[in-house]
C-alpha positions as CSV (number, residue, x, y, z in Angstrom):
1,X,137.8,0.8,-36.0
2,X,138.7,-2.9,-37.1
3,X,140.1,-5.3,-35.8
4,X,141.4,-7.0,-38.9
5,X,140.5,-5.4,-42.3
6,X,141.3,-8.1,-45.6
7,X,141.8,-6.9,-48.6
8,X,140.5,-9.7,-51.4
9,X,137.6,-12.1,-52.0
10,X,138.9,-15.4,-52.7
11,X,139.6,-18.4,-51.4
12,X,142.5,-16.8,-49.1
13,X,140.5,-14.0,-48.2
14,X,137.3,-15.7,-46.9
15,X,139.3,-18.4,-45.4
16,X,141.0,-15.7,-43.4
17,X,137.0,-14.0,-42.6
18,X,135.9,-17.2,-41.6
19,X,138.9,-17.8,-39.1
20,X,138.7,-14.1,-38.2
21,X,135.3,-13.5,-37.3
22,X,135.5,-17.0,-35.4
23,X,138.5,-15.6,-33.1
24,X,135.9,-12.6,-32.5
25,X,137.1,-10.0,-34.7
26,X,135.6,-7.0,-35.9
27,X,136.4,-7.9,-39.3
28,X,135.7,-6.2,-43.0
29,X,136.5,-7.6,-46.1
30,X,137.3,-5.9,-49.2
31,X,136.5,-6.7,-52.1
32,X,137.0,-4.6,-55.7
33,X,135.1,-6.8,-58.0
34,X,133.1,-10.2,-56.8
35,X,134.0,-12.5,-54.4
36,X,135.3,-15.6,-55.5
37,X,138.9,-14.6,-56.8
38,X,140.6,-17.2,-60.0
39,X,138.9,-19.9,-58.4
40,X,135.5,-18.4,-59.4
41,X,137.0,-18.6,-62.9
42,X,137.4,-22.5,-62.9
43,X,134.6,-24.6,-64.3
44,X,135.7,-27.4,-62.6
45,X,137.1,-28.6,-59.4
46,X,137.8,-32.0,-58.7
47,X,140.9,-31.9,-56.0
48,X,139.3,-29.4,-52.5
49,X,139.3,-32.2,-50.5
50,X,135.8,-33.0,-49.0
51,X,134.0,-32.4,-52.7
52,X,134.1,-35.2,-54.7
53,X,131.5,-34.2,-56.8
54,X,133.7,-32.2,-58.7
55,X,131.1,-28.4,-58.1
56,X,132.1,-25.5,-60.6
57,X,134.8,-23.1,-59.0
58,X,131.9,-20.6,-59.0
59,X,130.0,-23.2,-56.8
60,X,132.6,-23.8,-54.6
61,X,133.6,-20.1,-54.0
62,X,129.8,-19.6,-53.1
63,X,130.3,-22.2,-50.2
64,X,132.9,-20.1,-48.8
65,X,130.5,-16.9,-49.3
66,X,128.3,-18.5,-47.5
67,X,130.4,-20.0,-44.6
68,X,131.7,-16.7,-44.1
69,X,128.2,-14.8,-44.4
70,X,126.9,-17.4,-41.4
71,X,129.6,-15.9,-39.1
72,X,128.3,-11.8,-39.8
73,X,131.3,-10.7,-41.6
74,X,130.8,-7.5,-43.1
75,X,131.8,-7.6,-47.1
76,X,132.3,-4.3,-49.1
77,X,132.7,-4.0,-52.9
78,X,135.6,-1.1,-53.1
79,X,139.1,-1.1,-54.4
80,X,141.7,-0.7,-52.0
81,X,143.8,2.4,-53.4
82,X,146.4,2.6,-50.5
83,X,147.5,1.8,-46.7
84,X,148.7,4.5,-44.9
85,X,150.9,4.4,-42.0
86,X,151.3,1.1,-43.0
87,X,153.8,0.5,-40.0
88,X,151.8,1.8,-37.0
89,X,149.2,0.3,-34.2
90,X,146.4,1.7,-36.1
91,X,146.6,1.0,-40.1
92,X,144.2,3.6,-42.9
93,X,142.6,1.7,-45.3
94,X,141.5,4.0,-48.5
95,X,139.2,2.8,-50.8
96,X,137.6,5.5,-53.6
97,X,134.6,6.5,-51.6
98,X,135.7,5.6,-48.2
99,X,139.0,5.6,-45.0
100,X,138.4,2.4,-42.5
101,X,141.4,2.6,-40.0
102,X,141.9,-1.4,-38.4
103,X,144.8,-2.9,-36.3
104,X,146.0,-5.3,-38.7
105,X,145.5,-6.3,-42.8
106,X,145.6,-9.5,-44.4
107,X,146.8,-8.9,-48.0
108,X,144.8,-11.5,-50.1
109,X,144.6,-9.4,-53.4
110,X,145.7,-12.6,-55.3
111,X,146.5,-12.7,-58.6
112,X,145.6,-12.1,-62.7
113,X,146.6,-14.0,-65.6
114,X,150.6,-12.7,-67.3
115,X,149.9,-11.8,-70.8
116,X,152.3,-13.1,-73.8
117,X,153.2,-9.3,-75.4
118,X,153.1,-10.4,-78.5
119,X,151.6,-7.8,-81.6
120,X,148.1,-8.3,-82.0
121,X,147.1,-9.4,-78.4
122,X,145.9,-5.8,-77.0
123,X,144.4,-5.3,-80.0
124,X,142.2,-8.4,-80.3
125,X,141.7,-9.0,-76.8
126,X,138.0,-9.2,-76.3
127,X,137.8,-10.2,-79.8
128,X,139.1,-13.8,-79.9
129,X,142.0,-13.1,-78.1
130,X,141.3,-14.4,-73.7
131,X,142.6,-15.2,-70.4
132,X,139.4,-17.4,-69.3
133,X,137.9,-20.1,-70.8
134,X,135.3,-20.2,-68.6
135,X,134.5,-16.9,-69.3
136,X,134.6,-16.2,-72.8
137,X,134.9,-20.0,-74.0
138,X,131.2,-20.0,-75.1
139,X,132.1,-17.5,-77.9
140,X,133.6,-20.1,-79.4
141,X,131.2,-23.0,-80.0
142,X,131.4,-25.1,-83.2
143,X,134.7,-23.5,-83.4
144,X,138.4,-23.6,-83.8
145,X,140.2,-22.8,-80.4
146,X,143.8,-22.6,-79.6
147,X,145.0,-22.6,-75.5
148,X,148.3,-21.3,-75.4
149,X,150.3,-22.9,-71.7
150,X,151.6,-25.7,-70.6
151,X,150.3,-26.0,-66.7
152,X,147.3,-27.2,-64.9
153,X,145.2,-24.4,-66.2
154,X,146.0,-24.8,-69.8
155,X,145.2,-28.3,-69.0
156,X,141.8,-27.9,-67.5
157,X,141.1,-25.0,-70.3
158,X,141.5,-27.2,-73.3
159,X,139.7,-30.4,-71.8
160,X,136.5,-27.9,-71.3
161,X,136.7,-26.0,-74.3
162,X,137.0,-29.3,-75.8
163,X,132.9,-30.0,-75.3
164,X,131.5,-27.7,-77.2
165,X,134.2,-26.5,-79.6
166,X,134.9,-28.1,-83.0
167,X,139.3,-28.6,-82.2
168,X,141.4,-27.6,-79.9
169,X,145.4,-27.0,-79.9
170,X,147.4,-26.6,-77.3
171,X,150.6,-24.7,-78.0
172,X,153.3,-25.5,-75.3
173,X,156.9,-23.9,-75.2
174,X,158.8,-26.8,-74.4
175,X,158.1,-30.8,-74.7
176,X,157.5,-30.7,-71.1
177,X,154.2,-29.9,-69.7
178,X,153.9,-28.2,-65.9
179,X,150.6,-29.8,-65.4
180,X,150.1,-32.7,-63.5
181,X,149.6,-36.2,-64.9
182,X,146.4,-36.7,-64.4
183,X,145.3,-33.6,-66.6
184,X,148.2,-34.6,-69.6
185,X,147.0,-38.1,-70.1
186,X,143.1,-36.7,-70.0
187,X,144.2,-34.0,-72.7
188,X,146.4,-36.6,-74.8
189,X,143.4,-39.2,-74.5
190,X,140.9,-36.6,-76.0
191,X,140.4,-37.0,-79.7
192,X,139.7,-33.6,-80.0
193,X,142.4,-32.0,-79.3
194,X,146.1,-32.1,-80.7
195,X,149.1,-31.2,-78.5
196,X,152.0,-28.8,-80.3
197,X,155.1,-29.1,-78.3
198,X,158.1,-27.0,-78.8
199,X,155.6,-24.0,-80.2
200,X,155.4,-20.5,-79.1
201,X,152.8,-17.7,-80.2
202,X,154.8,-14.7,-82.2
203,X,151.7,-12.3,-83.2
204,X,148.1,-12.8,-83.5
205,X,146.0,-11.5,-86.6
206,X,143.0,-10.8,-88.4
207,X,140.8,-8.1,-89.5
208,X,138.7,-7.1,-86.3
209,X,138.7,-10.6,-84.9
210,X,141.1,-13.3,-84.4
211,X,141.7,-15.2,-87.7
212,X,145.1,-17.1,-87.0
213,X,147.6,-17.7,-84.8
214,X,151.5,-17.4,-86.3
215,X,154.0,-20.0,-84.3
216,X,157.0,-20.6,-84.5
217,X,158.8,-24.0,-83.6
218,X,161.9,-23.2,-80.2
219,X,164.0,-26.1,-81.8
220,X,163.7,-25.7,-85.9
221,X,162.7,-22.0,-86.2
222,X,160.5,-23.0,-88.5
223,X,156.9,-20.5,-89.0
224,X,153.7,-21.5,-89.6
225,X,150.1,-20.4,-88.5
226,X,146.9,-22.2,-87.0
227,X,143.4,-21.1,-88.0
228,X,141.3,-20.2,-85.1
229,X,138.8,-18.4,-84.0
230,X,139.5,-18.2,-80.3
231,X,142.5,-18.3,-78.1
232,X,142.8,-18.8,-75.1
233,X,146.4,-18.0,-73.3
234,X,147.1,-19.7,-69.8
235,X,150.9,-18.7,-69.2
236,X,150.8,-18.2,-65.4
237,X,149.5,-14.8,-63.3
238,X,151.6,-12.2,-61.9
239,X,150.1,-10.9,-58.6
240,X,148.0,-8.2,-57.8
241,X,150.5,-6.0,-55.1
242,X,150.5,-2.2,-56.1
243,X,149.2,-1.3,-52.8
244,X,151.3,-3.7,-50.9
245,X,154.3,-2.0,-53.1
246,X,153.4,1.2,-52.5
247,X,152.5,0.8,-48.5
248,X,156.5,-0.6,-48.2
249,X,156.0,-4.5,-48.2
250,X,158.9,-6.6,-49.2
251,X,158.4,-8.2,-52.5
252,X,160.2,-11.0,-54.5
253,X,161.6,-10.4,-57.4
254,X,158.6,-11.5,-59.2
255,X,156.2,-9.1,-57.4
256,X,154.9,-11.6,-54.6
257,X,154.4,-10.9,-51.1
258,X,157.3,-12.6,-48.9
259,X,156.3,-13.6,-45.8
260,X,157.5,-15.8,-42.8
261,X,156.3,-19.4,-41.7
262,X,153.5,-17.1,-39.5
263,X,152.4,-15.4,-43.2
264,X,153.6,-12.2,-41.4
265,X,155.0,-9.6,-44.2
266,X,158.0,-7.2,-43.9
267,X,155.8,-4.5,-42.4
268,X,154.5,-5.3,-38.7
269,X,150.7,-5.6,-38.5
270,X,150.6,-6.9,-42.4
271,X,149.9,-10.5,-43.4
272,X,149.6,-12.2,-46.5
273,X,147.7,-14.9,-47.9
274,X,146.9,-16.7,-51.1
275,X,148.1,-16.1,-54.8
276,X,149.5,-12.9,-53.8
277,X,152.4,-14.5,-51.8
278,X,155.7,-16.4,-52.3
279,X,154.3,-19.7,-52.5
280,X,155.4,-23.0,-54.0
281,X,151.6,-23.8,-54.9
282,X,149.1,-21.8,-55.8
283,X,146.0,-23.9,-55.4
284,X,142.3,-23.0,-53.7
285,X,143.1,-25.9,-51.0
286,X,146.4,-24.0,-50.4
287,X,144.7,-20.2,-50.5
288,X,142.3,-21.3,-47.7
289,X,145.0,-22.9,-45.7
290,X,147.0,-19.4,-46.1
291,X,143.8,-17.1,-44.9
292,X,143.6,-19.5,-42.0
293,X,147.5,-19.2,-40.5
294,X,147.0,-15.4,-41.6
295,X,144.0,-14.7,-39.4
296,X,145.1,-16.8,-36.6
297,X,148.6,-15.1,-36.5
298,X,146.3,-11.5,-37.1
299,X,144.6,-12.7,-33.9
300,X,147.9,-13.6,-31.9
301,X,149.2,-10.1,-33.0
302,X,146.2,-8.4,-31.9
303,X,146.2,-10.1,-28.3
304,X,149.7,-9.7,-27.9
305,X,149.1,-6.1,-28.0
């Protein structure tokens, strides 16, 4: 029996360990691939307060392995399949190979990238066709690279894909970018890389791999195509809540967890925290703020009996 069972790696979700396991929890983490979350998939970050030194997302999300690891919290690598009796004192937790029963759940299944559904994009994806520049943007050295978004991410995508690939074009839907600033003037003062405003992606082609990229101009309607060998499409997520869905948690429209100023969900004993909620930024600074109120209000829950 747990005390407080969270379910997801990342920032949130070892944020809400630390915090747990501090407030003397019996806690378990669960975790269906590696911990580390979308963070782990940044190659840089240069606004978690306290690092000015810019580490890797990978480094940073290590940190907070390790800051939970010192307090003994027991991690698992299993996929959460579903919560049953979602709604009582004492909450089932089934993963594939195993049933953990716990008084209370911290949701922190965060989120995965939204994909365009345009033709061509299943059937290329792994073959010039991505979600993460970090991960497959090595693939594409020496070469031609289109980043498809207009936010942060997209931002931060192009300026690294920019160091080792020949040119890269950013396609954004409207003249107005979503990213900060900061990343727009770095992208607009890299010579490297051209900015397409007003440009959306309508199919993606070539013979086993990527070979162009057909747009099409929102104002004119006028077509045309870009020559590249990789692209790489930052659009937003959508969040990662079948099991919250299926266990009766209250949803948005949108699919994210909505939660109270406490981070409690719809169903008593649930919390959420991170990516996966209603939130009006989704940052790492913001998920580990979210796993701390959500283990802290797990803990008042808990004691309140």
């Amino acid at each position: 029996m747990y005390d407080i069972i969270i379910i997801g790696g990342g920032a949130a979700g070892m944020s809400a360990a630390i915090y747990a396991m501090r407030g003397g929890m019996k806690t378990l983490l669960l975790e269906k691939l590696a911990c580390g979350g979308q963070a782990a998939r940044t190659y840089e970050v240069d606004n978690y307060p306290g690092f000015s030194d810019n580490p890797s997302g990978p480094e940073l999300m290590k940190a907070f392995e390790n800051h939970a690891n010192k307090f003994g919290v027991e991690i698992k690598s299993e996929a959460v399949r579903e919560i049953i009796n979602a709604d009582g004192d004492i909450k089932t937790v089934k993963t594939r190979r195993n049933t953990y029963e716990t008084k209370t759940i911290i949701l922190a299944t965060g989120a995965g990238p939204k994909k365009l559904g345009v033709p061509g994009e299943e059937e290329l994806a792994g073959a010039g066709v991505s979600y993460c520049a970090t991960c497959d943007g090595a693939f594409f050295k020496g070469l031609d690279t289109v980043v498809i978004g207009g936010g942060n991410t997209a931002m931060e995508d192009a300026l690294y894909l920019a160091r080792f690939c020949e040119h890269v074009f950013i396609m954004n839907r409207s003249e107005k970018f979503r990213a900060s600033q900061v990343l727009v003037d770095k992208v607009k003062s890299n010579p490297k890389i051209t900015i397409y405003t007003n440009m959306v992606a309508d199919s993606f082609e070539g013979s086993g791999r990527l070979e162009r990229v057909m747009a099409r101009n929102t104002v004119t309607g006028e077509k045309g195509f870009i020559n590249a060998s990789g692209v790489i499409i930052a659009i937003g997520i959508t969040p990662d809540n079948t099991v919250a869905k299926k266990c009766g948690v209250e949803l948005c429209e949108r699919g994210f967890v909505k939660t109270d100023m406490y981070l409690a969900a719809s169903v008593k004993g649930i919390f959420a925290a991170g990516d996966c909620r209603v939130s009006p930024l989704r940052q790492v600074v913001t998920a580990a703020a979210d796993g701390a109120v959500a283990a802290t209000s797990a803990i008042n829950y808990i004691l309140k009996g």
